[in-house]
N, C-alpha and C positions, 0 to 999 in steps of 0.2 A: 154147749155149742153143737149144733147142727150139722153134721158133718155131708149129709147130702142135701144142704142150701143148694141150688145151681148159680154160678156164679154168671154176670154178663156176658163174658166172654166162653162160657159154655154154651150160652144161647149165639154166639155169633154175633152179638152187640159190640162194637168199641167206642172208646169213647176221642174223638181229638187232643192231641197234649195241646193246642194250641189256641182254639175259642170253647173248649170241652161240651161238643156238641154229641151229644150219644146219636150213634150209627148203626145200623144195622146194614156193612155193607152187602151191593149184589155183584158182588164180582170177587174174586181173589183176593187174597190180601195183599200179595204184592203191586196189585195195580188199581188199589181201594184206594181214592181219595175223600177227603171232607168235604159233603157237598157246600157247606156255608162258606169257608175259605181257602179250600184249596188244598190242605197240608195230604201229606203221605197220614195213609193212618195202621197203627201198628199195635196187635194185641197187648204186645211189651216193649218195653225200651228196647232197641234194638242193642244189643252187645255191650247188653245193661251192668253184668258183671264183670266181665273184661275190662271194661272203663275204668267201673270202682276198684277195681282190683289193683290195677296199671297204677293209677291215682293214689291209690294209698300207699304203695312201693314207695313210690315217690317220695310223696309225704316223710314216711317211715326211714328214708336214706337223708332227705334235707334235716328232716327231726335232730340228728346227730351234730352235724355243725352249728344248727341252730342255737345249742345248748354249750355246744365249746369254744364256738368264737364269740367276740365281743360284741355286744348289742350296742355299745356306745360310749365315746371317749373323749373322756374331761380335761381342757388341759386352761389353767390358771398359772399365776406367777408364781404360785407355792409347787406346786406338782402336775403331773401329766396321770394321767388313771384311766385302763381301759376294764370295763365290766362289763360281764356276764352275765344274763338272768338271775342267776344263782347266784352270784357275790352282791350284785344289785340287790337283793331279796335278804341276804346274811347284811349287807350296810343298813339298808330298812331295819330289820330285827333289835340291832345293836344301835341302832340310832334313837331305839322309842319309838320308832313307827310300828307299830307290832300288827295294827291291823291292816295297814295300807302293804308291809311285808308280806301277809297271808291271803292276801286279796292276790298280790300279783303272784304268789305261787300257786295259788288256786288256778287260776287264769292262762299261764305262761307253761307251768310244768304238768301241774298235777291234769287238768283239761284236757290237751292235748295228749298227751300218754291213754286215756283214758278213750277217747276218741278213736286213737290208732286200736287200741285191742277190742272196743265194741264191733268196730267197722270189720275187722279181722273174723268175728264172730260173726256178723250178720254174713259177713262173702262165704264165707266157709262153708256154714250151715244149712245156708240156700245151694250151695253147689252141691252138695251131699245131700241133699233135700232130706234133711233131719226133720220130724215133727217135735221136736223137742222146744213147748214155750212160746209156739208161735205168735203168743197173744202177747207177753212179755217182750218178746222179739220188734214185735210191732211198735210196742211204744219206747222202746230204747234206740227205735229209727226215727218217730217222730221227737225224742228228744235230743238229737242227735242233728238235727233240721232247727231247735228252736234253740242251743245254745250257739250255734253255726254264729251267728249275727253279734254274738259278744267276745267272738275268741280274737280280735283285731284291739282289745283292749292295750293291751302291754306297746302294741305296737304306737297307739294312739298318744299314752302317756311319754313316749320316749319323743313323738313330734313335738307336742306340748311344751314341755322340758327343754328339748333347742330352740324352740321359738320363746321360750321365755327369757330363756338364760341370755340370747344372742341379743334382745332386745334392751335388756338393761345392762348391757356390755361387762357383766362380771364374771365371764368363762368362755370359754368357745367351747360348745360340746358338739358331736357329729356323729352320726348313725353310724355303727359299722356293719361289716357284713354280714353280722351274725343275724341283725334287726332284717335284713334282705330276705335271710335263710328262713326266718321264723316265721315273716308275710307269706312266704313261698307255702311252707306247712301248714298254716290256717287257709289259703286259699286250696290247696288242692283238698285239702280233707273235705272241704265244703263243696268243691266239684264233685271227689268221690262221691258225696250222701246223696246230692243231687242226680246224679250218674246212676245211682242203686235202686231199683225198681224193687218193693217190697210187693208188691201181687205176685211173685217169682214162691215169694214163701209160703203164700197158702195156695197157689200151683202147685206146689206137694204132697200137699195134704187133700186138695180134690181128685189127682192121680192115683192116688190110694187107698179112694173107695172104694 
């Protein structure tokens, strides 16, 4: 790796977030617009890490109920039964569903946990402007970006399941709040990654030529 590459935005190039028209403004950057359409244009996300940081809090405090209140509650003429990811996932196991079990803790637990302490790592390390893996760094943001679109899974099968069950009138099942709390944590997490400007982290590594 090259470490005196010069990057765009050492030349004074930006690029638009919004038609990504490369720019080389002539004026300030606070008062650079996009000549093609208009937008504000900015070296970096503006209060790039702030966001992601705020975001994953968030995240990282709903994570908690998500996983101890009930995601959804069964009630038939035999019993009433409220579950948890986690009991949901232990009923899968001990029912024979052993793969459809591991699929949804893949997804619901293990994912998400996994997510919070990458994102923890990326904000950290970029604030500390660590050179440490930057290249590794980088693709555990773009993977972080391309699992984003499957973590709404659990939540999908739990609509499924009431629209099934409701339809052939054999249970009444209902989303609880825990299904609310867990939408809540796959959506911010994926605002966070979104929020997180990774040209911050090799803005580190050019500073420190």
């Amino acid at each position: 790796m090259n470490k005196t590459m010069p990057t765009a935005a050492a030349k004074g190039w930006l690029v638009c977030k919004v038609c990504h028209l490369l720019v080389k403004p002539q004026t300030t950057l606070d008062t650079s617009h996009c000549p093609r359409c208009g937008s504000r244009l900015h070296s970096r996300n503006p209060e790039s890490l702030n966001r992601s940081l705020a975001l994953m809090v968030a995240a990282g405090i709903l994570y908690i109920p998500a996983n101890i209140l009930p995601i959804m509650h069964s009630h038939t003429l035999l019993y009433d039964q409220d579950d948890t990811i986690m009991s949901g996932v232990l009923a899968l196991w001990y029912g024979g569903s052993w793969p459809l079990a591991l699929l949804v803790f893949i997804v619901s637990i293990l994912v998400p946990t996994l997510k919070l302490i990458s994102l923890s790592i990326l904000v950290v390390s970029t604030h500390y402007r660590w050179q440490w893996r930057i290249r590794e760094r980088t693709i555990l943001y773009r993977l972080l970006e391309f699992i984003g679109r499957w973590s709404m899974l659990d939540i999908f099968v739990v609509g499924l399941l009431v629209a099934l069950v409701q339809l052939r009138g054999v249970a009444n099942i209902q989303a609880e709040p825990g299904a609310l709390a867990f939408a809540a944590v796959v959506i911010l997490t994926m605002y966070s990654v979104q929020c997180f400007d990774p040209r911050l982290m090799w803005d580190g590594l050019e500073n420190n030529d």
